[in-house]
C-alpha positions, 0 to 999 in steps of 0.5 A, spaced: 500 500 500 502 506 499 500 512 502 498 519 499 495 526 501 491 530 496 491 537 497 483 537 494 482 533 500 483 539 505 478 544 501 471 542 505 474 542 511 477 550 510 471 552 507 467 548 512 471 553 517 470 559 512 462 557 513 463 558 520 467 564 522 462 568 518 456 565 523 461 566 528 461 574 527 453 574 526 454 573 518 450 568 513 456 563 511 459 564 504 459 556 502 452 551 502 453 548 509 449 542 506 453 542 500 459 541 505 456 536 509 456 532 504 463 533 501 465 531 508 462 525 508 465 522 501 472 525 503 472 521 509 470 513 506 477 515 502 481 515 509 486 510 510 485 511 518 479 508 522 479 515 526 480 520 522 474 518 517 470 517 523 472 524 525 470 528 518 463 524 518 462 526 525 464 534 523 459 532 517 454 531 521 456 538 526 456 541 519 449 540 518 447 542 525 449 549 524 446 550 518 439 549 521 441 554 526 444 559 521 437 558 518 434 559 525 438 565 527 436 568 520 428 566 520 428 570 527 431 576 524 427 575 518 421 574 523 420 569 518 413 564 521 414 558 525 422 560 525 423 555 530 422 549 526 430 549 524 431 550 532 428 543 533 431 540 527 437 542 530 436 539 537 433 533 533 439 532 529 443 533 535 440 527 538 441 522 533 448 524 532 449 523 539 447 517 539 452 515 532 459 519 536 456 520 544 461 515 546 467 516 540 474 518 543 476 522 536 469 527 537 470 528 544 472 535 542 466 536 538 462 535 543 464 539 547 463 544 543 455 543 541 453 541 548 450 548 548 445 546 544 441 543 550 441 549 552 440 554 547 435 560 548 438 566 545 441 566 537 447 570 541 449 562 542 450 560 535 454 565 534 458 562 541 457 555 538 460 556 530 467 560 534 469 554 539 467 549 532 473 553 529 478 551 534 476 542 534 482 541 531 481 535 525 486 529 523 490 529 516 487 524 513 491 520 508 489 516 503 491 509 501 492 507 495 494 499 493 500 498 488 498 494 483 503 489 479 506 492 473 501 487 469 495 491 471 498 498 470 499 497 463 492 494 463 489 500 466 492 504 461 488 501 455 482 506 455 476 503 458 469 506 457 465 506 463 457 506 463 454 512 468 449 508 473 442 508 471 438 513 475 433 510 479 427 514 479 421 512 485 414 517 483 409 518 488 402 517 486 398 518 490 396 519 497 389 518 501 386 519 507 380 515 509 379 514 501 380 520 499 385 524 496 389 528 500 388 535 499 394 541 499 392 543 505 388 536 509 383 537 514 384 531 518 381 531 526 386 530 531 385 524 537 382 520 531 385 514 527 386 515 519 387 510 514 392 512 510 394 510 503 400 510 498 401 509 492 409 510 488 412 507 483 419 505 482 423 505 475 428 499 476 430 495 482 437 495 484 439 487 484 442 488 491 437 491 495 432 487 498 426 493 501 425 500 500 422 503 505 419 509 505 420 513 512 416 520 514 420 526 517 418 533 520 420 538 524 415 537 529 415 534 536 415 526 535 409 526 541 403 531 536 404 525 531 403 518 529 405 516 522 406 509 519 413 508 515 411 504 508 416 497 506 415 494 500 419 488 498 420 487 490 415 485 487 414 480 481 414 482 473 418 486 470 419 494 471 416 499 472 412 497 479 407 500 482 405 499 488 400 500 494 399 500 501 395 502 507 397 504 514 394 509 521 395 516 522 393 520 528 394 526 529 395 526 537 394 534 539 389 539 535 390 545 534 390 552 535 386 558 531 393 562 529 397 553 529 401 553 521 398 546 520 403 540 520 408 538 515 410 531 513 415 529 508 416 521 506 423 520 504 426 513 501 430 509 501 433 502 499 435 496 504 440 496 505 444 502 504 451 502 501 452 502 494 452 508 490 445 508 486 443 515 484 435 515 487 430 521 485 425 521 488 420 526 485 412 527 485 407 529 491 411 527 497 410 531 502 402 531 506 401 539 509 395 536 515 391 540 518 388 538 525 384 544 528 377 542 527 373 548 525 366 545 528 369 547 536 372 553 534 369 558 539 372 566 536 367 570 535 361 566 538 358 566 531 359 558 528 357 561 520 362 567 522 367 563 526 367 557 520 368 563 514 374 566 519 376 559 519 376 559 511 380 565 511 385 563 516 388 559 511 388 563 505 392 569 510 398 564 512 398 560 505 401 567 503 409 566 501 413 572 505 409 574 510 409 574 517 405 569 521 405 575 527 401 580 521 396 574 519 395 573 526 394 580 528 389 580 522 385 574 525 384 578 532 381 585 530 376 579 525 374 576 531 373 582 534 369 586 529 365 579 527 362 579 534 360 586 532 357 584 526 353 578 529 350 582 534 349 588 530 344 583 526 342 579 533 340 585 537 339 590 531 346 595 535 346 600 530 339 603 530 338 609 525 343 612 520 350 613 523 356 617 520 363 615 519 366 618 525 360 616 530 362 608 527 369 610 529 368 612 535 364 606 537 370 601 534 374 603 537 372 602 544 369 595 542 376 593 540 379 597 546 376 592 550 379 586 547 384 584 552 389 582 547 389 589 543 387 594 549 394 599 548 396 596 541 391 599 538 393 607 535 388 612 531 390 616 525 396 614 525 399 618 518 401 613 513 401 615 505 400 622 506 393 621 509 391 618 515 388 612 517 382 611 522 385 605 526 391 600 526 393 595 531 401 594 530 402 598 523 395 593 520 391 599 518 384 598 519 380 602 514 372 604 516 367 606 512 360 608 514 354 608 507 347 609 506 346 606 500 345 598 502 350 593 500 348 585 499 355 583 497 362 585 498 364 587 492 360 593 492 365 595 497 371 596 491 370 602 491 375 603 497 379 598 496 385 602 493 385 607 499 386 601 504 391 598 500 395 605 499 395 604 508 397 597 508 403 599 503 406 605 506 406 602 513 410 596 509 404 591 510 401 586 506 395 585 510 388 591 512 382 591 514 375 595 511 370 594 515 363 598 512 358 600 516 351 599 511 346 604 515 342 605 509 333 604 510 332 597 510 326 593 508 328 587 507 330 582 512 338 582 514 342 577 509 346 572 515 352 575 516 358 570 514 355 572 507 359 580 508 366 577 510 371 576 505 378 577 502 380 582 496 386 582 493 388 589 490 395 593 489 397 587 483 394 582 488 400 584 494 395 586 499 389 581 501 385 586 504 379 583 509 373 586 507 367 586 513 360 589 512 356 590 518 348 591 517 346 596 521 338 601 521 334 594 521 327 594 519 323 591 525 321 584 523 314 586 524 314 591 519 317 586 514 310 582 515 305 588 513 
């Protein structure tokens, strides 16, 4: 045998310390940290020694542990929803990777250097972590190389023409639960076992392997989820495979009003592991679950209002790049002003025509009252050159009071541009118009849940909630001469 060293060999290691002394001095990491990862763990199958493989593959997995907190500190500046989804994928990975290297001499050191993360609070950590990884010294790996007969050197000279490896595709088809398909957005009730079924297929089937095995992952708590891992064994024919199997699903905790929905994505494997074949895995693969249940949710105390609030929920935090806080701060002063609109129609609250500043007076208090807004709530705050009536932590809340009557939300159009103007200067991409219709009526009221919808305005940047309120109700009575 003889030994070499490959200057190529030390690239991911120096790059790997580039990435984290800028995370060390607060900055985003100028190399893919996954990518690095990756390129650890092939550099090290090449190394001669035992020790040193075993402590590049351990720093490959600290590698992909600080990228999760790179992206956790960033989401937290970013005020990006659910941010602390990358902190809980950090600790999970940080779990498993010490049950790989909780016990290895040669990554004493790195674990010296990441048992803060059982502790961390504060993105200042991070910051903490990164610099003491910077100062885990690594073996130099050598590579060893066998020294072949004269015979096989002249025979590994004549050109040979190697095949590429066949790319291996497996396709998932299809999901369903209960038998039916699963949606973009699944509602499924919590505290109940589901049938879940799936449905992939698989281009070719490699000659050493005996299963595959498909194994969902998420970066929520083990606890709020059951799901079923799927194996196949290879079936009979000839390729492509189809195949299908079903097994349970629970969720195990509902949710919230303002809970992002549960995200599990299924990964795929053959067994056993080695072997290089490149596998693709493409096609819907990943379940977004929903385990709230609309029919005991209690917001304004008006089911149709509180099933179409529901409805609208999902519409507001489906939005890319905005804050989960803005869609949340929009659903409080909708749940708020909902009530308003069920009892204005239940006890006739707003006898006789009103002006605009007489409805803000009253909105204002009503909202006040509400324990979560109280203080937060400001009046005519400048934004645009103009001034807005209301607004609850820059969400601009825009009123209006009419005495022409209005049977849908689309009527409302004509003050959608000036709500939006709001929403833009406070650097918002979500406002609330609430029109308040005092016009003469001499039909009966129109159920209220039918008054609540959302526009899109300012080339569909802005989602505007639009409520209307009935207010100067005829007497039933009268409706009867």
């Amino acid at each position: 045998m003889k030994n070499s060293l490959s200057s190529e060999s030390l690239q991911p290691r120096l790059q790997a310390l580039e990435a984290l002394a800028a995370i060390a001095q607060g900055r985003w990491p100028p190399h893919d940290l996954k990518a690095l990862a990756v390129a650890l763990d092939s550099v090290s199958l090449a190394f001669s020694s035992a020790a040193a493989a075993t402590a590049y593959n351990a720093f490959g997995g600290v590698v992909r542990i600080v990228d999760m907190l790179a992206h956790w500190h960033r989401g937290i500046l970013d005020a990006e929803p659910d941010a602390g989804r990358y902190l809980r994928s950090a600790r999970e990975r940080h779990r498993l990777w010490l049950d790989d290297y909780g016990h290895s001499d040669v990554a004493a050191e790195l674990r010296a250097a990441v048992e803060g993360l059982a502790t961390l609070e504060s993105t200042d950590q991070v910051a903490d972590i990164a610099r003491t990884l910077t100062t885990v010294p690594l073996p130099i790996g050598i590579f060893a190389q066998p020294v072949k007969p004269d015979w096989v050197v002249k025979a590994d000279l004549a050109p040979t023409k190697k095949e590429p490896p066949v790319d291996l595709t497996v396709a998932f088809l299809k999901f369903q639960f209960d038998g039916q398909p699963a949606a973009e957005v699944h509602q499924l009730a919590a505290r109940e076992v589901h049938d879940l079924e799936i449905e992939v297929r698989v281009s070719r089937w490699p000659k050493d392997k005996r299963e595959l095995r498909l194994t969902p992952i998420s970066v929520e708590p083990k606890t709020t989820y059951d799901f079923p891992c799927f194996q196949f064994e290879k079936p009979d024919g000839e390729a492509p495979y189809t195949m299908r199997q079903s097994g349970r699903a629970a969720l195990l905790l509902p949710q919230g009003m303002h809970a992002r929905p549960f995200e599990f994505k299924y990964t795929a494997e053959f067994i056993p592991e080695h072997g290089d074949q490149p596998v693709a895995v493409v096609g819907h693969r990943t379940l977004i679950v929903d385990g709230a249940d609309a029919t005991k949710l209690q917001v304004c105390g008006y089911p149709g209002l509180d099933q179409t609030l529901f409805a609208l929920r999902e519409i507001l935090r489906r939005r890319p790049g905005v804050p989960q806080a803005e869609s949340g701060d929009a659903l409080l002063v909708l749940a708020a002003l909902c009530n308003l609109a069920g009892r204005a129609v239940q006890d006739a609250e707003f006898k006789g025509r009103w002006d605009e500043a007489a409805f803000q007076r009253y909105v204002r208090a009503e909202l006040r009252r509400h324990p979560l807004i109280g203080a937060d709530l400001d009046e005519h705050a400048h934004a645009a050159g103009g001034i807005t009536d209301l607004s609850l932590r820059g969400l601009p809340i825009e009123l209006k009071a009419v005495d022409t009557l209005i049977s849908s939300v689309g009527q409302c159009e004509p003050f959608l541009a000036q709500t939006a103007s709001y929403a833009v200067a406070k650097s918002k991409r979500t406002a609330i118009l609430c029109v308040l219709d005092s016009s003469d009526k001499k039909t009966a009221p129109v159920p209220p849940e039918t008054l609540l919808d959302i526009r899109a305005h300012a080339q569909d940047t802005v989602s505007i909630c639009v409520l209307v309120i009935q207010g100067n109700l005829a007497r039933p009575s009268a409706l009867s001469r």
